[in-house]
C-alpha positions as CSV (number, residue, x, y, z in Angstrom):
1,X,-8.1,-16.3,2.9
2,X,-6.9,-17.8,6.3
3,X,-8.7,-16.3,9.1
4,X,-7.7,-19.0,11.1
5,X,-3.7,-18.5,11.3
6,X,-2.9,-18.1,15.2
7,X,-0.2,-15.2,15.9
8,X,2.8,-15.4,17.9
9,X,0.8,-13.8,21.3
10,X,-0.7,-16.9,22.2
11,X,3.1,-18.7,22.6
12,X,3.4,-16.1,25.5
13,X,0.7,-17.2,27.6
14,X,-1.9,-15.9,25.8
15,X,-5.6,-16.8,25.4
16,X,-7.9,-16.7,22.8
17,X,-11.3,-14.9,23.9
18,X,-14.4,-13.7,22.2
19,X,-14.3,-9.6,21.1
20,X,-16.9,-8.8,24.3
21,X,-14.6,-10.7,26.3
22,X,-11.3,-9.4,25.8
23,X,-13.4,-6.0,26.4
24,X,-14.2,-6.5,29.8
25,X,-14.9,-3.7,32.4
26,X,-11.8,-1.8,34.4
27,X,-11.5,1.5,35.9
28,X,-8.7,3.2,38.3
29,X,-8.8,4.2,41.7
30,X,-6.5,6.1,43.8
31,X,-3.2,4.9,45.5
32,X,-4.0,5.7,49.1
33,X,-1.9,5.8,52.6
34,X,-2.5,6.5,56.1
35,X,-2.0,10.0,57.1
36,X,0.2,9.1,60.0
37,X,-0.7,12.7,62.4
38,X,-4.9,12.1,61.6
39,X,-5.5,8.6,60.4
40,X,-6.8,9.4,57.7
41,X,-6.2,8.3,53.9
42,X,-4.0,10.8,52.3
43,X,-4.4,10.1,47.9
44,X,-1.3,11.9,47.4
45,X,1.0,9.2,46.4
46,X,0.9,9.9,42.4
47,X,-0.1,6.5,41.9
48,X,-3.1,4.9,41.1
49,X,-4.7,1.5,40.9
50,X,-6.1,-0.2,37.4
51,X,-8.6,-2.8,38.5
52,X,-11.4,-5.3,36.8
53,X,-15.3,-4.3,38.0
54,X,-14.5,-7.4,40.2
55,X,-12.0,-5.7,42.6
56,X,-8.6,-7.5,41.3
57,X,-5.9,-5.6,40.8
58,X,-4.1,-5.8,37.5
59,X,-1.3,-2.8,37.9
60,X,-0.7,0.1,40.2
61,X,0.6,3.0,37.7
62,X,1.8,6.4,38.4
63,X,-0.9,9.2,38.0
64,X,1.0,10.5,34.4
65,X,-0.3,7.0,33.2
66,X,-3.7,7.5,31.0
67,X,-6.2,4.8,31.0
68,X,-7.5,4.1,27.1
69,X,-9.7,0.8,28.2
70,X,-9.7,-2.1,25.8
71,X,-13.8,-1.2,25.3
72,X,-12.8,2.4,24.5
73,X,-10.1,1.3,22.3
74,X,-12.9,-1.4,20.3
75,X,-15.5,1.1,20.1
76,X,-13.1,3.5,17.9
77,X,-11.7,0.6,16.0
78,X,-14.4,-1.6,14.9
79,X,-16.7,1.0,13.0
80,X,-13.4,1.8,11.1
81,X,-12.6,-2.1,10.6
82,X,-16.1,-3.3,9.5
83,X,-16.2,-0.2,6.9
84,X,-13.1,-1.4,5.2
85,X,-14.2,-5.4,5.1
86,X,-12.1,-6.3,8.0
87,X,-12.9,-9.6,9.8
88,X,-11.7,-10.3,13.3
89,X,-9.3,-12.9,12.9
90,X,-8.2,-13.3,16.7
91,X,-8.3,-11.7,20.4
92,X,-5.7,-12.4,22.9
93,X,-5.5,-11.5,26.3
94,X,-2.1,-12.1,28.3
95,X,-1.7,-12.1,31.7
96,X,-3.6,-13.7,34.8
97,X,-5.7,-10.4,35.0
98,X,-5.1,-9.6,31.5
99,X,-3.0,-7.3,31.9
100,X,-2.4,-7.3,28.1
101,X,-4.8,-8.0,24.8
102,X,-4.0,-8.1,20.9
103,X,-6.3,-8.2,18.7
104,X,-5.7,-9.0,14.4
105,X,-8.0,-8.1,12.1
106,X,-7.8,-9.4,8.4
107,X,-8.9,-7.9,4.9
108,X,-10.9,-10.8,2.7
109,X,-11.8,-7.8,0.3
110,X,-8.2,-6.9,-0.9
111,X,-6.6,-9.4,-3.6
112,X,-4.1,-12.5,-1.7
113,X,-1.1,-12.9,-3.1
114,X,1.1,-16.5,-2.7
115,X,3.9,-17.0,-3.5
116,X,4.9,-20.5,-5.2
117,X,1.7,-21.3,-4.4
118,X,2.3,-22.4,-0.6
119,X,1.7,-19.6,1.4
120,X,-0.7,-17.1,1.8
121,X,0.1,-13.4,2.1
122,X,-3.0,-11.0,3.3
123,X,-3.3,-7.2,4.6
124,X,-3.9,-7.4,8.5
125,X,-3.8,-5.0,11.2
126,X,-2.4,-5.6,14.3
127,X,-3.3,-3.9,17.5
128,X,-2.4,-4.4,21.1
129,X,-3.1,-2.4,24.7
130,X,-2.3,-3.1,27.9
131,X,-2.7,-2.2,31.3
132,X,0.5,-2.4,33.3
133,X,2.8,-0.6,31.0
134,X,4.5,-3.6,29.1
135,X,2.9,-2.3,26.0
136,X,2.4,1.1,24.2
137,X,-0.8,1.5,22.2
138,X,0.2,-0.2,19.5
139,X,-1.0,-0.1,15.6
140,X,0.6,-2.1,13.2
141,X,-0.4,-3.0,9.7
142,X,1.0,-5.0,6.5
143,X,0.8,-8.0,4.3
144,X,2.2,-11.1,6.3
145,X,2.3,-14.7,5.6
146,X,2.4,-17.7,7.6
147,X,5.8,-19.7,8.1
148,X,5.9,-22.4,11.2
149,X,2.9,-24.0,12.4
150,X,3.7,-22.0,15.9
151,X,2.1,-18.8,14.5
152,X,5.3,-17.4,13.5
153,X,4.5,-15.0,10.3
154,X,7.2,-12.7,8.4
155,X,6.3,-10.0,5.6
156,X,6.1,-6.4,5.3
157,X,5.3,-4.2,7.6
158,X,3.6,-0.8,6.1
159,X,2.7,1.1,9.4
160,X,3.9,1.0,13.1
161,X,2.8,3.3,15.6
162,X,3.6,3.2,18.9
163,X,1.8,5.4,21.2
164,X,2.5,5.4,25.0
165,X,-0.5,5.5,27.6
166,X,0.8,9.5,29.0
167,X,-1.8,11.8,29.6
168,X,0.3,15.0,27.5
169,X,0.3,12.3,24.6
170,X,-1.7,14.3,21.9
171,X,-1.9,10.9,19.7
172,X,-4.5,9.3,21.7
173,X,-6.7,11.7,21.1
174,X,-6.7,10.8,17.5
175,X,-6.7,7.2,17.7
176,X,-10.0,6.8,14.8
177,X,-7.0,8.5,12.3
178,X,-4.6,6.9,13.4
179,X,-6.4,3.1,12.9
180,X,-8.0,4.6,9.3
181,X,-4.6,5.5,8.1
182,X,-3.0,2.0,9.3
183,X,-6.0,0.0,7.6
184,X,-5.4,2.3,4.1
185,X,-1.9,1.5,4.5
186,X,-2.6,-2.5,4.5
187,X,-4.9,-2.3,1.8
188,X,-3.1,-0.5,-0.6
189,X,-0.1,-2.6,-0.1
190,X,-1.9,-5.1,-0.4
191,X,-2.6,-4.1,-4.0
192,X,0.8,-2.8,-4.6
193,X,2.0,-6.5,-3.6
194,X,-0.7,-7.8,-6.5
195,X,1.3,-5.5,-8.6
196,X,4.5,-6.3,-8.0
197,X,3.5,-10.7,-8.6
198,X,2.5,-9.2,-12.0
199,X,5.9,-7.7,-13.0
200,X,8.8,-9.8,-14.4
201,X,12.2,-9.2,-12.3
202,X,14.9,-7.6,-14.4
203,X,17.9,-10.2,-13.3
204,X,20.1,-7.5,-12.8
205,X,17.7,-5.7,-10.6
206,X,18.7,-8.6,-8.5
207,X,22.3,-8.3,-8.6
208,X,22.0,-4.6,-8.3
209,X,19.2,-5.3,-4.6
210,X,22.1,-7.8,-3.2
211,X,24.5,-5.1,-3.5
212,X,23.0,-2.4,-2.2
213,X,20.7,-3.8,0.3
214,X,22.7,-6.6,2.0
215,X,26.3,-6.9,3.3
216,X,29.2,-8.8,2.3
217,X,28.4,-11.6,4.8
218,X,24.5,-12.0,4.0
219,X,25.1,-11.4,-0.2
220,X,26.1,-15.3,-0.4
221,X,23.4,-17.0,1.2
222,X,21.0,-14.4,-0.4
223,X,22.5,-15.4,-3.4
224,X,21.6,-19.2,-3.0
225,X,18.3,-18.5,-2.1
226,X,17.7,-16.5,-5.5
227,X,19.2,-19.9,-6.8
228,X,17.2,-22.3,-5.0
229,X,13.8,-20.5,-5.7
230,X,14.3,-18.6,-8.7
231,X,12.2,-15.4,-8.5
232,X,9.7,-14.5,-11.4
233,X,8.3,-11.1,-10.1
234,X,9.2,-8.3,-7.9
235,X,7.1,-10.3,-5.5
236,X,9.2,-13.5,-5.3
237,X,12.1,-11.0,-4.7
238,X,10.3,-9.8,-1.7
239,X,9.4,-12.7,-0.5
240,X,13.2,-13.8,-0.6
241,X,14.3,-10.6,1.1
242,X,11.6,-11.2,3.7
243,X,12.8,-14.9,4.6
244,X,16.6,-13.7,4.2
245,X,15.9,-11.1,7.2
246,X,13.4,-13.4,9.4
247,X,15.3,-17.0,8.8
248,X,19.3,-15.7,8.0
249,X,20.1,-12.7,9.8
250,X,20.2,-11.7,13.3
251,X,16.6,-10.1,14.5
252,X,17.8,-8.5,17.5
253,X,20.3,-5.8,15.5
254,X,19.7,-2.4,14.1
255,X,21.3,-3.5,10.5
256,X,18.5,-6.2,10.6
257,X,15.9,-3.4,11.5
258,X,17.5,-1.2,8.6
259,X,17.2,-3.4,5.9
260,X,13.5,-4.7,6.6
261,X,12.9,-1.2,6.3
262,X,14.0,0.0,3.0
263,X,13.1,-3.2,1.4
264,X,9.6,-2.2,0.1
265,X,10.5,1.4,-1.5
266,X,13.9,-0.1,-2.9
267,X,11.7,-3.5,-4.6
268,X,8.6,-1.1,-5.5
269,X,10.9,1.9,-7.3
270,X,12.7,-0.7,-9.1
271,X,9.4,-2.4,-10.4
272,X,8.1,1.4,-11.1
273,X,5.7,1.3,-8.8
274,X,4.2,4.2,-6.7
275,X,3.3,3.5,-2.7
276,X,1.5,6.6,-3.0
């Protein structure tokens, strides 16, 4: 497997670091102003300062804002990612303070799948954190594959969660689950995806997907692409479905959104196979 394939957060001014750098120290201090009738510093503003051990300032947040540091965040994951097999594949931090980080991890233990032989496909989890708000604490996992030589990847996407640095947020109290159920994810669709290159596609399980997945404008060019690569296995399906919805239809709308998600369950029950 590629360990090597760069993601899409270095084209945004990202840098690749080392796992104890993209860990360094920060801490928060109050937001402070001068008490105008005593002259003295008055902490009541409800915001607060998230600085590096150096003294530069990365973000001033409000107080509701709760500080999971990148460290914290490692310390919880990595146990969990070295039991599974998981390799660090790359850390990026964004940001002139880095005010942002991502870090991928990839699965070398769970079968690869390609498809025509070109590309490969792999279980990885995705995680990112960041400082100034621009960014939830976000875990995502799934099998992706490399497309452009920019990083670009499309594929499936098993698990998103999305949990927002607020002190009344529950979930980031349970961050190890969270990570643990986003790695079984991965690697067990990971082996449902070895499953599915395994299974012959019915041809009218193909007819039957473009009609109930896709509309009446994306149904041609879906059906030239079935054409032009000529699926074998529930796999190859996927694999179209995936490049119909990344190269062929517009990312930035909900019916895009919509159809990426009921891909998997719709190709997987028509194979007979279980998620579960």
């Amino acid at each position: 497997m590629n360990n090597n394939i760069p993601s899409v957060a270095l084209q945004n001014g990202g840098r690749l670091v080392t796992m104890e750098e993209s860990c360094f120290p920060v801490h928060e201090i109050p937001a402070m102003l001068p008490n105008n009738n005593e002259g003295l510093m008055d902490s009541e503003t409800g915001h607060k300062f998230i600085v590096t051990d150096e003294g530069k300032v990365i973000s001033c947040m409000t107080n509701d804002y709760k500080l999971i540091t990148n460290k914290s965040l490692m310390d919880t994951t990595l146990p969990i990612i070295n039991k599974n097999g998981g390799v660090l594949q790359e850390a990026v931090v964004s940001g002139d303070k880095g005010a942002k980080t991502f870090w991928k991890f990839g699965f070398a233990d769970t079968p690869v799948v390609t498809w025509n032989d070109e590309n490969e496909s792999y279980p990885t989890v995705e995680i990112w954190n960041s400082y100034d708000g621009s960014t939830e604490i976000k875990i995502m996992s799934g099998t992706f594959r490399l497309i452009c030589s920019n990083g670009m990847t499309i594929g499936t996407v098993v698990s998103n969660q999305k949990n927002k640095h607020l002190n009344g947020n529950n979930n980031l109290d349970i961050l190890d689950t969270l990570i643990s159920n986003a790695i079984e994810d991965a690697v067990q669709f990971g082996n449902v995806a070895e499953e599915l290159s395994k299974i012959k596609v019915r041809p009218n399980d193909i007819v039957k997907l473009a009609n109930d997945i896709f509309n009446q404008n994306s149904i041609e060019t879906y059906t030239q692409k079935v054409m032009l690569n000529k699926p074998e296995t529930y796999w190859d399906l996927l694999n179209i479905c995936t490049n119909m919805t990344s190269h062929s239809m517009r990312r930035d709308t909900h019916a895009t959104r919509k159809v990426e998600q009921r891909l998997v369950p719709y190709i997987t029950n028509l194979a007979n196979i279980s998620l579960n």
